[in-house]
N, C-alpha and C positions, 0 to 999 in steps of 0.2 A: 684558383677560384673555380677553373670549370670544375677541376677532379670533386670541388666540396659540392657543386651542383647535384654531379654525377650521383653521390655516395646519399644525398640526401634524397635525390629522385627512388636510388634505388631503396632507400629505409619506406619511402614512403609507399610504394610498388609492393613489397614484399609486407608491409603493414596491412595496407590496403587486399593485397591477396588473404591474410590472415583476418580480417573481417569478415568478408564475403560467408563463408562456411557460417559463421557464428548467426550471420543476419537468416540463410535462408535456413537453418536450424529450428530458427526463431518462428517458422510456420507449420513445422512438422516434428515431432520428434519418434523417435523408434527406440522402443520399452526394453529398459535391460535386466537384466538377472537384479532382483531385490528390488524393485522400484514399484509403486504401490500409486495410483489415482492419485491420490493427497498429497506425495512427492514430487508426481509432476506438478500437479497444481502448483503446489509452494511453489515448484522453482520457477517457474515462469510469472506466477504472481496473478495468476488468472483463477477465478472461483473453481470451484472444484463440480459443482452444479453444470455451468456453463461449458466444462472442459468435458463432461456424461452430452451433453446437450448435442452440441456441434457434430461430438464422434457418434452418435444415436446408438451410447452403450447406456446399458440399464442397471447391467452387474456390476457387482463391486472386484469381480477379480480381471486381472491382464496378465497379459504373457509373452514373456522374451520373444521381443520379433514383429509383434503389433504395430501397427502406425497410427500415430494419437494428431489429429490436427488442434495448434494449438492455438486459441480462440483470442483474438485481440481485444481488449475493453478497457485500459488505460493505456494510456501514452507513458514514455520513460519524463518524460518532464511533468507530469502529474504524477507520478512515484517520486520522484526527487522530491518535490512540494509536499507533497504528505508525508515524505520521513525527514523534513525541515520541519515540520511544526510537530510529529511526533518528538523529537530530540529537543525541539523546545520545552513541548511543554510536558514532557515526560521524565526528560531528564534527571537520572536518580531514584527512578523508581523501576519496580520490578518490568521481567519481558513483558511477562502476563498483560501489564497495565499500559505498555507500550501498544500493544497489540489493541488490546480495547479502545483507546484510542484513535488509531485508524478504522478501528471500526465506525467509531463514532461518525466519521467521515461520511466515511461511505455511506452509513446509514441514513446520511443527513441528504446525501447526492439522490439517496432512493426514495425521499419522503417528499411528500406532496408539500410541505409547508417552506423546505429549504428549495435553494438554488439546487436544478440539476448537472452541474459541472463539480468537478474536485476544486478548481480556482476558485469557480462562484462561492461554494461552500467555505473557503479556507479564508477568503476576503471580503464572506459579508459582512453590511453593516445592521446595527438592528441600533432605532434611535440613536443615529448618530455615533453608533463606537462600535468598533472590531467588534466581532464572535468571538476571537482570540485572542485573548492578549499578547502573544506573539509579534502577533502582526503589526500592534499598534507600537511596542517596545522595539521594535526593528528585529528581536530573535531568532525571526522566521527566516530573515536571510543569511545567518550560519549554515554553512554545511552541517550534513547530517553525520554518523555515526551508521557503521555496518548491520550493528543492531538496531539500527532504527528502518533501515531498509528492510532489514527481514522481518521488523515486524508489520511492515507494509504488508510484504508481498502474503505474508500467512492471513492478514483481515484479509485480503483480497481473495484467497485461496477460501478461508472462511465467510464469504461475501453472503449474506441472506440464510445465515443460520445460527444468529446471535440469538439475544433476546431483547433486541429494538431498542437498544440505549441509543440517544439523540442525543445525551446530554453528557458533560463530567463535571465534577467538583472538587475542589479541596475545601472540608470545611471547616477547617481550621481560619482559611485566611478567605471565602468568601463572604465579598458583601450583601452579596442577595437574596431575601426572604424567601423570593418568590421559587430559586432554584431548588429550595429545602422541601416545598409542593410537590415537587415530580416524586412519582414512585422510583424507587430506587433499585435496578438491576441486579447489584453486583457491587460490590468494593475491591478494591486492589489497589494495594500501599495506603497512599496517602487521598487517593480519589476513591469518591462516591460516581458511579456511572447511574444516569434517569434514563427514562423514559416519560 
């Protein structure tokens, strides 16, 4: 019994030391051969705006060796929650319309008329019933899909340079008149994105 203490202290020690690096990474990073603004952005999942902003670069080029501070503005548990209701309610349709999707989000977090949180937004109600059907269906609490994460982190990356969709549709099987009023951004798959 001690010896499995032992072995499990040390998975854990040696775990734990393998963290550390990843987590303070996670505030700085340094530019390598082939790496481009919009790549860092993606990976980290932060806009690409906000990641110019913070490092008070203006151009569009970098260079091996640079240090990019890297700008916090969602939380990893509001990334898990928007690629649970992207995989929801996305599911089976192109990246593209993955991605639009989370924009949708976001969009919604940035607009005067929606809740300003990713929760608020993903669990309001309006007259009594979800925003999402997801949420009402329970679907929002499957795990997500790796594509569904990435296509988080790229609306993130593309955060405020859409073209203000607030809304999506499928109009095959929606019931609402009212949703068919919105001017309409963009199509992809089987959704109408409004505004």
């Amino acid at each position: 019994m001690k010896k499995l203490k032992q072995m499990i202290l040390a998975g854990a020690l040696s775990f734990g030391m393998f963290m550390v690096p990843a987590i303070a990474d996670a505030a700085s990073y340094t530019v390598q051969k082939g790496d481009s603004l919009w790549s860092i952005a993606n990976k980290y999942g932060v806009s690409l705006s906000s990641l110019k902003n913070v490092n008070n670069h203006s151009g569009k080029y970098i260079y091996p060796g640079q240090k990019f501070t890297i700008p916090t503005t969602v939380s990893a548990a509001d990334k898990k929650l928007m690629a649970q209701l992207v995989h929801a309610e996305a599911k089976g349709e192109p990246y593209a319309g993955k991605v639009a999707v989370a924009t949708v989000i976001l969009n919604r977090v940035d607009h005067k008329e929606f809740p300003d949180t990713i929760k608020g937004v993903i669990y309001e109600k309006v007259s009594g019933h979800y925003a999402f059907s997801p949420v009402k269906n329970g679907e929002i609490n499957k795990a997500a899909d790796a594509e569904a994460m990435k296509a988080v982190n790229e609306a993130l990356a593309y955060r405020g340079q859409g073209q203000g969709s607030i809304y999506f549709y499928n109009p095959r099987i929606s019931t609402s008149k009212w949703i068919e009023t919105r001017q309409v951004t963009t199509i992809i798959g089987n959704h109408r994105f409004a505004k």
